[in-house]
Every structure is written in C-alpha cells, then in structure tokens.
ROZA-852186 format. One record per residue: y, z negated, x of N, C-alpha, C in turn; residue number from 0. Coordinates in steps of 0.05 Angstrom, whole numbers, plus 5000, padded with zeros to 4 digits. Atoms other than C-alpha are relative to their C-alpha. Layout:
BEGIN
n_c2;n_c3;n_c1;ca_c2;ca_c3;ca_c1;c_c2;c_c3;c_c1;i
Y;Z;X;Y;Z;X;Y;Z;X;NUM
...
This chain:
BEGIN
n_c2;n_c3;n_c1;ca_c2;ca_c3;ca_c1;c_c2;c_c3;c_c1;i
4993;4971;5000;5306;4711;2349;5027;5005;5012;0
4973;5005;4975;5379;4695;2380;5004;5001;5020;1
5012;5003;4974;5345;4690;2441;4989;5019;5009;2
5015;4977;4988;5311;4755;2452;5014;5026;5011;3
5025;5010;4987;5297;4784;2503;5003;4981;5019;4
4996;5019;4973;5278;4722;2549;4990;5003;5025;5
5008;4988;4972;5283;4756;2612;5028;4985;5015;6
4982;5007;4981;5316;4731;2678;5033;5016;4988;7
4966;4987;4999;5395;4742;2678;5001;5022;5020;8
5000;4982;4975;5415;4806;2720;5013;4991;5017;9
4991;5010;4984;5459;4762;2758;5000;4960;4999;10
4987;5025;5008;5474;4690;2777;5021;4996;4978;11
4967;5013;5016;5546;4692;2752;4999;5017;4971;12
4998;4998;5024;5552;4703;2679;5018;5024;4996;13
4981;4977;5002;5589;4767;2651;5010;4978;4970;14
4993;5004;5033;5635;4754;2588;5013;5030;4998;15
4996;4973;5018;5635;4820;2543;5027;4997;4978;16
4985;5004;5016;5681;4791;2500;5027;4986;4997;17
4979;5018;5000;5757;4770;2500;5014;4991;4975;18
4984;5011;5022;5799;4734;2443;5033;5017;4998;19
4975;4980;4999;5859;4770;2415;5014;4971;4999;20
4983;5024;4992;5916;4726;2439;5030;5007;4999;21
4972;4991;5002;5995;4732;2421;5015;4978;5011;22
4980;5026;4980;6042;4694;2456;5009;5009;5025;23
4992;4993;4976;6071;4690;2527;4976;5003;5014;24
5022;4993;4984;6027;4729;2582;4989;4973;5015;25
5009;5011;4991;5977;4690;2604;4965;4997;4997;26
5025;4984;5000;5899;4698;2635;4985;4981;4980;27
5022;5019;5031;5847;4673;2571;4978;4995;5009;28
5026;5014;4984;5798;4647;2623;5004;4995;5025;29
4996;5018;4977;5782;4607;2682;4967;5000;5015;30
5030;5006;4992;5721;4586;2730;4998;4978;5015;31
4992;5022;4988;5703;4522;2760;4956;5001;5003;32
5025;5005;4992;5630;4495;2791;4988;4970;4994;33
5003;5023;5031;5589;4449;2749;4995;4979;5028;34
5004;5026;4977;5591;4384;2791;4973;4976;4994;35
5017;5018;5014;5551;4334;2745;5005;4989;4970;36
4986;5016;5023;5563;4282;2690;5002;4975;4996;37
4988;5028;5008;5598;4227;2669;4995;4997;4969;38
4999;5008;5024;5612;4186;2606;5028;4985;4998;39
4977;5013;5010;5681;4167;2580;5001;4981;4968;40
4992;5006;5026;5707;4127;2519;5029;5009;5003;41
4968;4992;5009;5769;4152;2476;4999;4992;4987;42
4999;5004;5030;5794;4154;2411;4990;5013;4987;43
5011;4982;5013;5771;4185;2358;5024;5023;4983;44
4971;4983;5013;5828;4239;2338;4991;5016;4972;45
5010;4992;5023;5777;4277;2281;5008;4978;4973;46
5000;5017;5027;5810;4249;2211;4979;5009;4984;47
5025;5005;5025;5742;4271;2175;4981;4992;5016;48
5027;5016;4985;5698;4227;2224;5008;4977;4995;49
4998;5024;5008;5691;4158;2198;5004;4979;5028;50
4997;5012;4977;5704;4142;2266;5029;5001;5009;51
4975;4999;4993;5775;4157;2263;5016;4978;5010;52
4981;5018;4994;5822;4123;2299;4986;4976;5012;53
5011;5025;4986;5767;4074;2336;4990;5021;5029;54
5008;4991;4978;5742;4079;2404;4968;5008;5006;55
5021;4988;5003;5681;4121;2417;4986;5006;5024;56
5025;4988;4974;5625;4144;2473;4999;5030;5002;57
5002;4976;4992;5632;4213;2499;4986;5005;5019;58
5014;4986;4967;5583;4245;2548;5017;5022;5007;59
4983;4974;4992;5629;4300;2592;4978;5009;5021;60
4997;4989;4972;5612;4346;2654;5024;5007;5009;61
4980;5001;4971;5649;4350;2712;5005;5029;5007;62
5000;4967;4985;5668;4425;2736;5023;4993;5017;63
4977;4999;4972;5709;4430;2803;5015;5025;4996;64
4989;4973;5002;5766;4486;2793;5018;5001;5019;65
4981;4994;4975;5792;4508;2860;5015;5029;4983;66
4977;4974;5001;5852;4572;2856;4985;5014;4997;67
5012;4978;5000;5829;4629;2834;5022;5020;5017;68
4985;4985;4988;5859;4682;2878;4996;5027;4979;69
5004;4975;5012;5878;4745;2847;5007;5024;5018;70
5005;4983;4991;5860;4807;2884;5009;5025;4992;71
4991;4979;5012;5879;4859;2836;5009;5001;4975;72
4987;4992;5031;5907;4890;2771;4973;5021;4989;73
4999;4971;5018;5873;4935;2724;4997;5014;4978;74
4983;4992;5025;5892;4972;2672;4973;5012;4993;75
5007;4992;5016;5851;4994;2617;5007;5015;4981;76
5002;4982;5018;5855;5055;2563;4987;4996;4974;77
5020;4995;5021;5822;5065;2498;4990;5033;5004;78
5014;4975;5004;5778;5120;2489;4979;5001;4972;79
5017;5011;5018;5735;5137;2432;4970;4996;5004;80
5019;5014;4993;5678;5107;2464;5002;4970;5011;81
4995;5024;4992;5715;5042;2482;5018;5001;5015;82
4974;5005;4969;5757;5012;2540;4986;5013;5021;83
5007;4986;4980;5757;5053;2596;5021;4991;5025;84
4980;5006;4975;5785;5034;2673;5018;5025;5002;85
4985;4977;5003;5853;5079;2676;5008;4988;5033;86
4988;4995;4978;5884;5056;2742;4994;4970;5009;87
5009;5025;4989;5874;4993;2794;5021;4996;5015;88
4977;5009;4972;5929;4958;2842;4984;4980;5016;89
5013;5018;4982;5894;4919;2901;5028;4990;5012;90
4982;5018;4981;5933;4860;2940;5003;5013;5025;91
4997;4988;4963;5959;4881;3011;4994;4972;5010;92
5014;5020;4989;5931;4815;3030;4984;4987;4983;93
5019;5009;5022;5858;4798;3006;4983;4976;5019;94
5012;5020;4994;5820;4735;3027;4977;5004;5022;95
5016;4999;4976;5775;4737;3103;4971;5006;4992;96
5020;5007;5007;5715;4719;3062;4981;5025;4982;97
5009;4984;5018;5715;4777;3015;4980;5022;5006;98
5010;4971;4989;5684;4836;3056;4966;4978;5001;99
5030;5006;5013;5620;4793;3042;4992;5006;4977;100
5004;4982;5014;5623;4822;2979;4996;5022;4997;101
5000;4974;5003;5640;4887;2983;5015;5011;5029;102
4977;4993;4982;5676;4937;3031;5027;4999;4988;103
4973;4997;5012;5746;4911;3028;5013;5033;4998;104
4989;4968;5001;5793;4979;2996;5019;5002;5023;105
4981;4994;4992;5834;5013;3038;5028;4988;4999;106
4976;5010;5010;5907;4990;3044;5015;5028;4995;107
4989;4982;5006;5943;5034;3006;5041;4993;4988;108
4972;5012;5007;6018;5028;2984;5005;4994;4970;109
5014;5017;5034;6015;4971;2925;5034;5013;4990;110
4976;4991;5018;6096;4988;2913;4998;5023;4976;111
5000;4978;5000;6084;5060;2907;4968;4999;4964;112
5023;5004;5027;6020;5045;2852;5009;4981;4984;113
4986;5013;5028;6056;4998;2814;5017;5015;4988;114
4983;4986;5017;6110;5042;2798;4981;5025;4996;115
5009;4979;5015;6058;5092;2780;4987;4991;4979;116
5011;5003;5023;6025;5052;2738;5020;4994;4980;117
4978;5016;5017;6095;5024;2711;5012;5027;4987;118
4990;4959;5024;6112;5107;2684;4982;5003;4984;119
5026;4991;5030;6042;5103;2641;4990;4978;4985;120
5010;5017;5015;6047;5056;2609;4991;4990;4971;121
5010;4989;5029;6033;5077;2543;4981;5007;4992;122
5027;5000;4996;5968;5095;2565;4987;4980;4997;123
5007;5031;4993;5957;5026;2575;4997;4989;4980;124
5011;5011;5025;5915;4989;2525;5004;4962;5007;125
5017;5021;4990;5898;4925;2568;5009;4986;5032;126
4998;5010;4966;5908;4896;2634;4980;4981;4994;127
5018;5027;4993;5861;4849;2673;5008;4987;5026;128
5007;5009;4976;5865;4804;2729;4977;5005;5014;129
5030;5004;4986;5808;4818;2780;5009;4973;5023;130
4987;5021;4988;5809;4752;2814;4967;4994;5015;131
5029;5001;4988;5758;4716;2872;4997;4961;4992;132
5000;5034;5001;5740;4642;2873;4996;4997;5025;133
4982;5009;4977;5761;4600;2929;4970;4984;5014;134
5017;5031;4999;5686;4556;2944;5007;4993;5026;135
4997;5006;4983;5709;4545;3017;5022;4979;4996;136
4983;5020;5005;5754;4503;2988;4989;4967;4995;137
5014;5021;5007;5701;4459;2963;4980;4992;5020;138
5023;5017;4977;5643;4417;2987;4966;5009;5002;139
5033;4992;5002;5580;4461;2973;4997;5022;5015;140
5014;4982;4973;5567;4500;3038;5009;5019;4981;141
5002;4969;5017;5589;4563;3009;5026;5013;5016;142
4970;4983;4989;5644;4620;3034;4995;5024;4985;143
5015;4970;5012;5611;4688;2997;5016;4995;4964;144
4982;5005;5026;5666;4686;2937;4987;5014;4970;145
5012;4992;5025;5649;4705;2864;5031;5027;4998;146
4976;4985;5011;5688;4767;2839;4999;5000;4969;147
4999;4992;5030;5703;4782;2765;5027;5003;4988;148
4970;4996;5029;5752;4800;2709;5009;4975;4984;149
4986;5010;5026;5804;4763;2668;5016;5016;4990;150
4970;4995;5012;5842;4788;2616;5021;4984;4998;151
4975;5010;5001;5906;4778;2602;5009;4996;4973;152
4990;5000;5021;5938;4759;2540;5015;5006;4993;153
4966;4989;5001;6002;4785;2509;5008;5025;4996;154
4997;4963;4995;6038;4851;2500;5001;5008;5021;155
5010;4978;4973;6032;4901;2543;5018;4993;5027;156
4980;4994;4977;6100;4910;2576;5004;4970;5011;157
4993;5038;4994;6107;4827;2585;4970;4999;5018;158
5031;5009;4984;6033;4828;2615;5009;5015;5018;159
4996;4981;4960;6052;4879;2673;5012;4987;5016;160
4986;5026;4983;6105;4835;2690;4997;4977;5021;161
5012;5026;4984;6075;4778;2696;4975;5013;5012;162
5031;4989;4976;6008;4816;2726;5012;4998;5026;163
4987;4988;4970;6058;4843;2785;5010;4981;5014;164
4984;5014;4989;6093;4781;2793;4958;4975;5012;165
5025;5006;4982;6017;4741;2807;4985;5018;5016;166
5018;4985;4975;5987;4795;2847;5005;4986;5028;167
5008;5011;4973;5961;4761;2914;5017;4969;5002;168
4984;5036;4992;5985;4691;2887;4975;4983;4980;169
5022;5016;5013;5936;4634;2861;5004;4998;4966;170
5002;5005;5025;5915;4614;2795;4992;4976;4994;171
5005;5021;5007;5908;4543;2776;4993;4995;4974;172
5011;5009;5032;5871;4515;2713;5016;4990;4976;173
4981;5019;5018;5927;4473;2684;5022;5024;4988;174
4987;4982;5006;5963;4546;2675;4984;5016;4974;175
5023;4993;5023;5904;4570;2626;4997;4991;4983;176
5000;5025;5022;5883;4513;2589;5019;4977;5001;177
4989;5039;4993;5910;4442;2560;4985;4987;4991;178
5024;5029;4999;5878;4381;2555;4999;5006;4963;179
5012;5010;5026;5847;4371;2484;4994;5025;4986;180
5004;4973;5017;5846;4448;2464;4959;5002;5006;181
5037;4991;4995;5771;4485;2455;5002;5021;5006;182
5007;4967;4977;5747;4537;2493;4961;5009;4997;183
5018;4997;4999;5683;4578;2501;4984;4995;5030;184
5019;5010;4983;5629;4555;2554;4980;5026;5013;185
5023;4977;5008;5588;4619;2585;4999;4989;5034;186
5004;5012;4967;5544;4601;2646;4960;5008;4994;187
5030;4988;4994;5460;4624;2672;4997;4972;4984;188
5012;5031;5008;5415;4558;2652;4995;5000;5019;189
5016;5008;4969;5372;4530;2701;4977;5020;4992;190
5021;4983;4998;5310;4574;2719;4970;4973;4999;191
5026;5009;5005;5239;4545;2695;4983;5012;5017;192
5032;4992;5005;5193;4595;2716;4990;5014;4979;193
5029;5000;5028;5132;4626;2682;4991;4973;4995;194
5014;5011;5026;5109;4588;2629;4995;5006;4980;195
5015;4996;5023;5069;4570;2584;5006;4999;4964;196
4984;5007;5034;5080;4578;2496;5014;4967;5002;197
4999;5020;5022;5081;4505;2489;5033;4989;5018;198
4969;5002;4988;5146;4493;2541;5017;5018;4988;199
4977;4985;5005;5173;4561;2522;5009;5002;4970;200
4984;4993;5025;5175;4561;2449;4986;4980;4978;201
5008;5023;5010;5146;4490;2435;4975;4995;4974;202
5016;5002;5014;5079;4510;2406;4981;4979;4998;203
5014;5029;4994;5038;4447;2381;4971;4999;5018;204
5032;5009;4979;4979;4426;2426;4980;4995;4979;205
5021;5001;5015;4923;4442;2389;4979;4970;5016;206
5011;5027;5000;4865;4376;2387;4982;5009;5017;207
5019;4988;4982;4828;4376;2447;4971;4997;4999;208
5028;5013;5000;4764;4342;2430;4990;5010;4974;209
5014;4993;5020;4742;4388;2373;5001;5031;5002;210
5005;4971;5000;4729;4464;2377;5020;5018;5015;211
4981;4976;4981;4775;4489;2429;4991;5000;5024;212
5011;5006;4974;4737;4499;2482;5008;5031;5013;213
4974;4973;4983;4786;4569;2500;5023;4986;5010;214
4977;5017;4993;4833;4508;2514;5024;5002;4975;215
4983;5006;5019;4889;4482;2471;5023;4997;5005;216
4968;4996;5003;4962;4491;2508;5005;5030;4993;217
4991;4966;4995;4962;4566;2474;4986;5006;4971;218
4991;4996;5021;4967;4596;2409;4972;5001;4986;219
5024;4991;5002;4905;4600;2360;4997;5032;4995;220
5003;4967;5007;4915;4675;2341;5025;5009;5011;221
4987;4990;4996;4948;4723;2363;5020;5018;4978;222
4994;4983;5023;4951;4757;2298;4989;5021;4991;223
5018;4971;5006;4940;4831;2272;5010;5015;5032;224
4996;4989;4980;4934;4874;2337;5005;5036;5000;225
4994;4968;5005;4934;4938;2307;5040;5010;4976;226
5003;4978;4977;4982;4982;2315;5008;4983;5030;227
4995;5012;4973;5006;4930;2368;5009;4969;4992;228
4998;5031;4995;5009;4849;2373;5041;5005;4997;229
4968;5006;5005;5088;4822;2340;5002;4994;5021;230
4982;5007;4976;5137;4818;2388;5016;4973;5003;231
4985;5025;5005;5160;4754;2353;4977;4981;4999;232
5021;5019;5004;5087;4728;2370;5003;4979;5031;233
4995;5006;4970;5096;4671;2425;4985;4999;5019;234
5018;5002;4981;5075;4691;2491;5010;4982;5032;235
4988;5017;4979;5078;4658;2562;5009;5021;5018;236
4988;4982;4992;5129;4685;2603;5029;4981;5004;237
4976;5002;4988;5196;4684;2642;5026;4968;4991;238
4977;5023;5020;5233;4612;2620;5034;4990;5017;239
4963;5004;4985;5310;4596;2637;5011;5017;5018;240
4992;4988;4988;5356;4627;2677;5009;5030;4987;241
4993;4979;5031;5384;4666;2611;5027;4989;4999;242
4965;5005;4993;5462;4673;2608;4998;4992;4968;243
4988;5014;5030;5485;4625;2545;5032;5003;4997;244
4981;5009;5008;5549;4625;2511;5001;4975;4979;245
5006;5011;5030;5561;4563;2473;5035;4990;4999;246
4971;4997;5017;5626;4554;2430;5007;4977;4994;247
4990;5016;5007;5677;4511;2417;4997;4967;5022;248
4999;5024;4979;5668;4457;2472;5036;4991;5006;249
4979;5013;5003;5726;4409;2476;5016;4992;5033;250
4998;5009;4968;5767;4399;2548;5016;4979;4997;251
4992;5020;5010;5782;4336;2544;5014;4985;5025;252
4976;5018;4972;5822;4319;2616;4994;5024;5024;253
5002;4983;4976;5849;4366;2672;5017;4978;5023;254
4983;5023;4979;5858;4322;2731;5003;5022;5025;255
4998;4987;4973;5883;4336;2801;4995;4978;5023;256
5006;5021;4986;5864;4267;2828;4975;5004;5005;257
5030;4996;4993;5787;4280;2857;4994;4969;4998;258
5004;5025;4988;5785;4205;2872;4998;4983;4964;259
5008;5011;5037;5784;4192;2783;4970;5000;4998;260
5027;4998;5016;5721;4221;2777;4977;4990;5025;261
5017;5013;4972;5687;4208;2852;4988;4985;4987;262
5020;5019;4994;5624;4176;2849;4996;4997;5037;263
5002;5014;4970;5615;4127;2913;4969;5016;5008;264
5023;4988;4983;5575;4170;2964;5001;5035;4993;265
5001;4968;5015;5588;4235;2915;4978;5003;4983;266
5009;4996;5018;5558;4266;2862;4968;5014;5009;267
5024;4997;4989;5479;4272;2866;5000;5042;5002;268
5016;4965;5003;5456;4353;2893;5031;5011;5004;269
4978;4984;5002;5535;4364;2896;5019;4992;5021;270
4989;5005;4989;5573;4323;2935;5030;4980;4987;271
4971;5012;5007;5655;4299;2930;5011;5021;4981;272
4975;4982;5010;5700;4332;2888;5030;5002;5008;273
4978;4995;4984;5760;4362;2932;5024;5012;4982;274
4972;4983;5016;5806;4404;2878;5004;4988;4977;275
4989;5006;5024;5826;4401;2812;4975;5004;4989;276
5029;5002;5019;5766;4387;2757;5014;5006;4979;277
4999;5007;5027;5756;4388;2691;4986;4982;4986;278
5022;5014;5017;5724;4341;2636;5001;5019;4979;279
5002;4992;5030;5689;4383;2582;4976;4989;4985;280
5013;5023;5028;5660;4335;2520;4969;5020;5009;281
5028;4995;5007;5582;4344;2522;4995;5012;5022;282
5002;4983;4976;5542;4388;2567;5009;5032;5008;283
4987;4972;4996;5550;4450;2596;4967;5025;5021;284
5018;4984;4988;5491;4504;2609;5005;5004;5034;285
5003;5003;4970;5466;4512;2684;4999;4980;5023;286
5008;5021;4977;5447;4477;2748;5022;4992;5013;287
4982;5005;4986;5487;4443;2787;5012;5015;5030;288
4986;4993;4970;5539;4470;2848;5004;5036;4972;289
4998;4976;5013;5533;4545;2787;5023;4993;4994;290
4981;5003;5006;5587;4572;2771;5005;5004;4970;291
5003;5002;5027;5609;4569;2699;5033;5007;4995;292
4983;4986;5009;5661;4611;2659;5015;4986;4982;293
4986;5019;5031;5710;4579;2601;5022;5024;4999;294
4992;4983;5005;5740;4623;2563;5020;4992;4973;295
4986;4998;5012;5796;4621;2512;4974;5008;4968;296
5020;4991;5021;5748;4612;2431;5004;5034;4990;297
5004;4970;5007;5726;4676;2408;4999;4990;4967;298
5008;5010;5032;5710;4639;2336;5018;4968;5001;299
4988;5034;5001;5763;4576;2335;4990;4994;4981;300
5013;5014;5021;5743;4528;2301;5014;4988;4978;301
4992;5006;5016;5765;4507;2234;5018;4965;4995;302
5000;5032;4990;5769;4427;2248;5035;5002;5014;303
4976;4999;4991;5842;4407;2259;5005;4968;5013;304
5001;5009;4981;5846;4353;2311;5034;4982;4999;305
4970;5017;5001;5907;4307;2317;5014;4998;5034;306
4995;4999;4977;5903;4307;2389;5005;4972;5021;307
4989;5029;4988;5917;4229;2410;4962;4989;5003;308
5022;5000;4992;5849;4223;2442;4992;4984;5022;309
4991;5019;4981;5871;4167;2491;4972;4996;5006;310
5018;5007;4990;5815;4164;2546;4999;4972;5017;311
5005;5026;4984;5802;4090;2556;4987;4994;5029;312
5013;5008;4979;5751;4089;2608;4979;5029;5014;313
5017;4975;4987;5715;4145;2656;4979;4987;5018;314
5020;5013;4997;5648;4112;2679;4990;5001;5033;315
5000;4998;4976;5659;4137;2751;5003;4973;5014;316
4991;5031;4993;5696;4071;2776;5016;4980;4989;317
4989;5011;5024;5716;4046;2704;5040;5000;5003;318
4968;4998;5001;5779;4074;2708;5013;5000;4976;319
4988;5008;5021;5821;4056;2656;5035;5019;5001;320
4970;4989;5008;5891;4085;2625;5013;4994;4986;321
C-alpha cells in the first residue's frame, strides 16, 4: 500500500518534495552524482550495539560519479497560505553552451540590478534555492543535454543570500555538502520492467499446474467481490519499475577525488571509467546504471550514534588498501 499508484515516473530524474530543516552555516542540503556500479569494501565496524564492533567487516557500496554542479540561478521563495510560493529569480550572466537543450536560455538581464532588488525584500523571503545544472560532458557516458533542478539552501535567511550571491555562476563540489561517514537520503527512478504479470509484480504464488487450472496458474484465483467494483488492492498485471523511490538513511562511506581508487581495469560494465569525483554509498542504491540519482541531507536522522572510525581496509576494485 506504500507503493500505490504503480505507474511509470513522470520523469527520468527524480523530484525531491521535501527538504530537512537545517541550522548552521549556509550551505546546499543536496547533491547529484550518476550511479556507476558496485563494489565491495571491508572496514571497521564503528556501531557500539553491533556485536561486530570494533572488527573488520564486508560492505557492499555503489559507486556514483559527482561532476560540479553548476549553479545557474537563485530563487527566492515566500510563504503563502497555500504554501511556498516562487517570489523572485536571479539568472547567471554566464550559463553553460549545453543548456539551451533544455530550455530557451532567459534573457540577459542586469543580475547587479536584481540582486539588489531582491536584497530590499528580504523579509519577504522565506527560502532561497540554488537552481543548479549537472555537468555529464564532463563524464564518460555520451551525454551533453544537462539535468536541471532545485537545491535548497540551509541556514538563515540573511547568511543564505550571501553566500547564494557569492556562488552564483561558480561550481559546486560534493565534498562541500556532505562528509564521509554522515547519512543522507537516497531518491532516484528504479529500473523499468515493463508490463507484467501478478506473480513478478506483487509475487503472487504459482498456483499447481497439473491439477484444475486449466485458466493457467501465473494469475490470481479470484478476483473477489465485483460488485460495486473489483478492490483496488486486488493484484493486477500492470506497469512494473521505473517508480521514483526514496530510501533513508544510507551511509556515505568515502568521497574520493582519485577516479583511479575505484577504476575497474577496462571500466565499469554498461558505464565506463570514472573521470570526477565519486562517492561510496554502503549498500545499494535504486536505478539503472549511467541514472541520475539525488542525495539529500536525512529528512528522519537516524537515532543510531556511530563513532565514526570506520577505517576502510580494502576497496575490491584493485585491492586497494589504507
């Protein structure tokens, strides 16, 4: 029931509806990087209520490639009593070659002249966001047609303009967002199945073929009561994967800038080399490979208090050691 309805995503790239309240020095509460593959590391074990504390352990990770995010714009948000509402926008006077494959680049208008207008209302001002693009020409998967989307920003108001005005039309690197061993949220499409049938999509048992099912047996025996209309929670065949997941609390367990750590000889199967800065995050991570995939600052931290000495012995790429 978590799951309903299981209809295609409206887009590849994942939306996140939801940001974390965050106090501290400005800074954006999300990132994006392109799922590469997976490895397997050993660490430590830093959990003092896992009987595994303090020995060396088996981690499965994925790999995500995080080239610069460029940031393109500012924009400010309002409250209203129907929610956040867009109050005013600042665009870069220099936006990336690639972009007008997206959209029609805006007009150039005078960014001075709109910053100091947005810098007199600012009391209006609920919110700022980064609108930022991703860089894939940077990387190794045939691509130039950039992703657009929102980050917020964290922080008070007047300290977030600041720093908004002072990144406008300058990169964004991963190691500025996250640090190694913190948790974050994971939001990314899955892979696309297809139609299918109950017994893939919602693992109904295979009725016995060699005794009274001669309507066939990958499919439900009843449907149920039909009057006034067949449940909606009855399983039918229909639309599978390619459903935007968030899943929580995933652990980032190494931000490297060496591509040549995680390189597999020849490159990574369906993906290639890894050219920028990666990430390792513990376990998997929804979607196909070369998709792009969101990480987001927890919306629900998790309770579990971590020690942090998580010393990664070995990364299974070319047994690299530390």
């Amino acid at each position: 029931m978590a799951y309903y309805p299981r209809v295609r995503a409206r887009s590849i790239v994942a939306r996140i509806r939801t940001w974390p309240q965050y106090q501290g020095e400005p800074k954006p509460l999300g990132f994006a990087g392109y799922k590469v593959g997976m490895l397997h590391v050993y660490r430590t074990e830093d959990n003092p209520n896992s009987p595994f504390h303090g020995r060396e352990i088996f981690s499965p990770v994925t790999v995500l490639e995080t080239p610069p995010l460029k940031v393109i714009g500012i924009r400010a948000y309002t409250v209203t009593p129907y929610g956040l509402k867009a109050y005013d926008e600042v665009w870069a006077s220099e936006l990336p070659n690639y972009l007008d494959r997206v959209f029609t680049i805006p007009k150039k208008t005078g960014v001075e002249a709109k910053i100091n207008e947005l810098k007199s209302n600012l009391e209006k001002v609920h919110q700022f966001r980064f609108i930022v693009c991703t860089q894939p020409w940077l990387t190794g998967i045939g691509k130039k047609k950039p992703e657009v989307f929102e980050i917020a920003i964290g922080g008070e108001v007047d300290k977030v303009f600041d720093y908004a005005v002072k990144k406008l039309g300058e990169e964004i690197v991963v190691k500025e967002v996250f640090t190694e061993g913190q948790f974050l949220d994971v939001v990314s499409v899955t892979k696309g199945k297809g139609f299918q049938g109950v017994v893939k999509r919602f693992g109904v048992k295979i009725l016995p073929r060699w005794h009274k099912h001669r309507k066939g047996y990958r499919r439900i025996g009843s449907v149920g009561p039909t009057k006034p209309a067949i449940m909606f929670t009855t399983p039918r065949a229909g639309q599978t994967g390619f459903h935007q997941r968030t899943e929580y609390n995933k652990r980032l367990l190494k931000i490297g800038e060496d591509p040549s750590e995680v390189n597999l000889k020849g490159g990574f199967k369906h993906y290639g080399l890894v050219r920028n800065h990666y990430v390792l995050i513990e376990g998997s991570v929804p979607g196909a490979i070369k998709r792009l995939v969101k990480l987001r600052y927890p919306v629900r931290p998790p309770t579990i208090e971590v020690t942090g000495n998580y010393n990664i012995t070995y990364i299974s790429s070319k047994g690299v050691t530390s």
